[in-house]
N, C-alpha and C positions, 0 to 999 in steps of 0.2 A: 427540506434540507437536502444538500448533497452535498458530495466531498470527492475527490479527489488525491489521488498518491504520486506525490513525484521521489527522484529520486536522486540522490547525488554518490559517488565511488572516484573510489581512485587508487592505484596502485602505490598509495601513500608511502613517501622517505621518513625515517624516526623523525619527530620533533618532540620537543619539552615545552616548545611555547604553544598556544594554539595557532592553528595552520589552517587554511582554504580548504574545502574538499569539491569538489568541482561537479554539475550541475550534470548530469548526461542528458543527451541529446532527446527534448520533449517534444512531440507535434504541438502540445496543448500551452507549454509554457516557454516564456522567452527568457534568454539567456542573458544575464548580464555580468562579465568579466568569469566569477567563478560561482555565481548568485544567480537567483532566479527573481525577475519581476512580480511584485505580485498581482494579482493576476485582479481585476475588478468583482469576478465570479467568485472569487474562491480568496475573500479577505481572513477567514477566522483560521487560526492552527489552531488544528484539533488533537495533533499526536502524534511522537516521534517514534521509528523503530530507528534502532541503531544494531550494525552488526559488523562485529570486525574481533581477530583475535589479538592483534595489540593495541587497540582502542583503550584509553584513560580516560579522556575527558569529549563531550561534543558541548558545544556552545552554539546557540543562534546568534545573530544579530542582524538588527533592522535599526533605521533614525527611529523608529516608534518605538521599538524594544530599551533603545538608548538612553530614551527619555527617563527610563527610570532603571533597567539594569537587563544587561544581555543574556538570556534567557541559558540559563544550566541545567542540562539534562542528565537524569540519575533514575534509578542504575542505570549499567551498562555493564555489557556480561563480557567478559573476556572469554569469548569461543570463538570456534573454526563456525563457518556459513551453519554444516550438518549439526550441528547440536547445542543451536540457540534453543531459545524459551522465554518463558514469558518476565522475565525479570530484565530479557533487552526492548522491550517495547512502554513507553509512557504515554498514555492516553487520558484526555483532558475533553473528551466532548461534548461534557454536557455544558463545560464551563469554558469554551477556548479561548482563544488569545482575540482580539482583533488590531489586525496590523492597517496600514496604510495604502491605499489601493497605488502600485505602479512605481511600490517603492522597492528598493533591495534588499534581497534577504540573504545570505550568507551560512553556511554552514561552516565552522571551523570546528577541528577535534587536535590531539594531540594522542600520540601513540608512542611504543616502546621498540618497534623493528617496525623495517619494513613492509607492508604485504597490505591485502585486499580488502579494505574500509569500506562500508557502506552506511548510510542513512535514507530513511526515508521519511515524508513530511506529509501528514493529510493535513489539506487544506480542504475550507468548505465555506459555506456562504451563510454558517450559523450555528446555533445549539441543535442538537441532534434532534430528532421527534420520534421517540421509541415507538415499536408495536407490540401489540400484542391479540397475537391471533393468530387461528390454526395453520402450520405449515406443511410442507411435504418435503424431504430431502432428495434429489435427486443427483445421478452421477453422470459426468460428462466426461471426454477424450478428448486430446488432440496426439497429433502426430508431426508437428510441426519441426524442423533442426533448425536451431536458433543459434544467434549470434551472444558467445560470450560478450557479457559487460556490457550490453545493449538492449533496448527496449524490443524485443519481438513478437508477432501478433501470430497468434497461432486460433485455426476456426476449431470449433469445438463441435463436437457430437453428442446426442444423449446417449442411452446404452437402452433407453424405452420409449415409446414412441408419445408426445406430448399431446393431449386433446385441446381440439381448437377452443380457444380464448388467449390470454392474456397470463402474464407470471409476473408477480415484484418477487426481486431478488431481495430477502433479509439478510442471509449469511453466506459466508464460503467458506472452503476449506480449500487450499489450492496444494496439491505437491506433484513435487517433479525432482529427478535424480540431482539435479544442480542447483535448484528455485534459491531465488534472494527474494525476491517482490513480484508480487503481481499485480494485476486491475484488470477491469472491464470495460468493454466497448459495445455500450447498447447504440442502436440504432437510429434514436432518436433523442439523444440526450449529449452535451458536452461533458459531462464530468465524467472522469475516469475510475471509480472508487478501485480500489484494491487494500491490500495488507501483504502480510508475511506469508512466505511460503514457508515448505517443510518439506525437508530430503529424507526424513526417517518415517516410517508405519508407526509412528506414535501418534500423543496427541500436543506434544512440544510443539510449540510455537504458536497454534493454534486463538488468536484471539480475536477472532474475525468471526465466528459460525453462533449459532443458537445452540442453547444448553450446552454448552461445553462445561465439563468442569470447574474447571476456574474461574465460571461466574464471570466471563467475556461479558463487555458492555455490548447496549443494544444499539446498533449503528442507524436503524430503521429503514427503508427502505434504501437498497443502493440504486436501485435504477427498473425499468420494465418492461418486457420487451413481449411481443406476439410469437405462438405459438411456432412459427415458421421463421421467425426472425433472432434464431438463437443468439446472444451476443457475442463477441470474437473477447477470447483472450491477449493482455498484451504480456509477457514475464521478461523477468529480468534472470537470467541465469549466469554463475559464477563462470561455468563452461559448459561449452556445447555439448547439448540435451536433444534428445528425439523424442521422448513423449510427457505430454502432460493428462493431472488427472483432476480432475473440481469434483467437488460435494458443494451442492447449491440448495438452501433453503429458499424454499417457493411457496408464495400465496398466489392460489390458482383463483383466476376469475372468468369464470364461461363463459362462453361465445353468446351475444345474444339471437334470443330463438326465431 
């Protein structure tokens, strides 16, 4: 299993009817009109975050979604970026969607004033495949100034020094003073996994990590990377940010002897 997070925003005008919200700019995914391709790799939707403070309604639509009704997403939390939670995220992965490989897919919402919309969409190449088995949590940095309302890739540091072998990533926690979304760039892998960020020292938003409270689904393996081959951050920030911080759940596998 793998999956992937993309992302759509816009400095959305009120509407009452549902509206476009427009694709930003993916290395991974192609653009089409205000829609994104789907992509061959990454047919199943797995689960929507939505975050915006006059946000009402988000809707998908795809010709396959059509087929029988365009996909309504609920809840949806009327907040500012800083003090979302888990009541604007809907996740579906053990049971996702599968859509049509190279078909379009559409995000439309409808809001109450003007201002800063966001959605985000894991897609993936199936039903998840939980684990279960011993982790280690560990803490990473960057330092990266990033560009508001745009994907930027920031390198990460540990804060302890890593023993040679191998790590699969289980879980994250990602925050940053401005964070919308973020994901990951292993080194050896196409898919991008990410989730929500979080601007506040809570555990709001949080549905991406192991043993969280809130009984966060088990994503299973996001990706794997060598001990020396940290993977690079990409985040999405509302506005320009200087440092990020990860909590990474790690299944360590030693080097062999």
């Amino acid at each position: 299993m793998a999956f992937s997070l993309i992302a759509f925003y816009a400095n959305q005008a009120i509407s009452a009817v549902l509206a476009p919200l427009p694709l930003i700019t993916d290395q991974l995914f192609r653009a089409t009109g205000n829609g994104v391709i789907v992509d061959p790799a990454h047919t199943y939707l797995m689960g929507v975050h939505t975050q915006g403070p006059t946000m009402t309604r988000c809707q998908l639509d795809s010709p396959t979604l059509r087929r029988v009704l365009n996909y309504e997403v609920s809840p949806i939390e009327l907040a500012a970026v800083a003090a979302h939670g888990e009541t604007d995220s809907y996740l579906f992965c053990d049971q996702p969607i599968k859509l049509g490989q190279n078909e379009e897919l559409d995000v439309e919402i409808t809001n109450t004033a003007q201002d800063h919309e966001y959605v985000g969409l894991m897609m993936g190449d199936g039903p998840i495949k939980p684990v279960s088995v011993q982790s280690y949590r560990a803490h990473f940095t960057g330092s990266t100034t990033v560009t508001a309302n745009a994907w930027s890739t920031c390198t990460l540091t540990s804060d302890q020094g890593l023993q040679p072998g191998t790590y699969d990533v289980i879980g994250v926690r990602c925050k940053s003073a401005t964070g919308v979304f973020f994901r990951l760039v292993f080194a050896n892998q196409v898919a991008r996994p990410g989730g929500k960020c979080i601007q506040v020292a809570t555990v709001q938003g949080v549905v991406q990590q192991q043993g969280n409270k809130f009984g966060s689904p088990n994503f299973g393996i996001w990706g794997t990377f060598a001990f020396n081959l940290v993977p690079n951050l990409e985040i999405l920030c509302d506005s320009a940010d200087t440092a990020q911080s990860l909590d990474l759940d790690l299944v360590y596998h030693p080097a062999a002897a």
